[in-house]
C-alpha positions in Angstrom: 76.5 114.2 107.7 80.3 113.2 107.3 81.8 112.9 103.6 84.9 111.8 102.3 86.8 114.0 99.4 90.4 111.9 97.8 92.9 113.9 96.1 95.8 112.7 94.4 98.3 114.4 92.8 102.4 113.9 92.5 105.2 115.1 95.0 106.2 117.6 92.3 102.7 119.3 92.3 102.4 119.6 95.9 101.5 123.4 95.6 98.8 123.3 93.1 97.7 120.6 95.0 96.6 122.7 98.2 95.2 125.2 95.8 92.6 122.6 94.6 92.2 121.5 98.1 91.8 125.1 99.3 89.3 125.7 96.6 87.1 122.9 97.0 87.1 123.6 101.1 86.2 127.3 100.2 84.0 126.1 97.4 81.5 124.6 99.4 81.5 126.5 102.2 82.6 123.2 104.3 83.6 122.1 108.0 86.5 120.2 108.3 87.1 117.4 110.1 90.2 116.3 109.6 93.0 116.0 106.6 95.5 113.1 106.6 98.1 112.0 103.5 101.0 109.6 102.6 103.5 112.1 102.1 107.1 111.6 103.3 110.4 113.3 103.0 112.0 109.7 101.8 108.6 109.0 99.6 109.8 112.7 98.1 113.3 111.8 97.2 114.3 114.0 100.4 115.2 110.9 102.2 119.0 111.4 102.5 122.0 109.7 100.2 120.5 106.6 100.2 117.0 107.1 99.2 116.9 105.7 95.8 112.9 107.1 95.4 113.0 110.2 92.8 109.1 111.1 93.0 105.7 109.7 93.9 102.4 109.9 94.6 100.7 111.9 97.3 97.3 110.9 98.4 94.9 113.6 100.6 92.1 112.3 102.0 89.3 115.2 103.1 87.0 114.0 106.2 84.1 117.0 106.1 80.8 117.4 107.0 77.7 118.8 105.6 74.4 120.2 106.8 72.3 117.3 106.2 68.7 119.3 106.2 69.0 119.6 102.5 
């Protein structure tokens, strides 16, 4: 059976982030499907001398799936 896990976190949390992303994968023992987010290099502030963005959110959305026998 497929399941869908959101995170959300900021640009400037990026690493403890994939450490609760990590955790929860190796948590329960799960297959992944896919991973897909929103995060950009001019949503970061990394966008060049004209980016006027300083920070934003960063959504992760988790496609798994599950043994569905239990």
């Amino acid at each position: 059976m497929q399941q869908v896990k959101i995170f959300k976190s900021t640009d400037t949390e990026l690493e403890d982030m994939e450490k609760q992303i990590n955790r929860f994968i190796r948590k329960n023992n799960l297959r992944v499907l896919s991973i897909t987010g929103n995060h950009s290099a001019a949503a970061s502030g990394n966008g060049g001398p004209m980016s006027t963005f300083s920070g934003g959110d960063v959504v992760v959305i988790l496609l798994y799936e599950i043994d569905s026998k239990g």
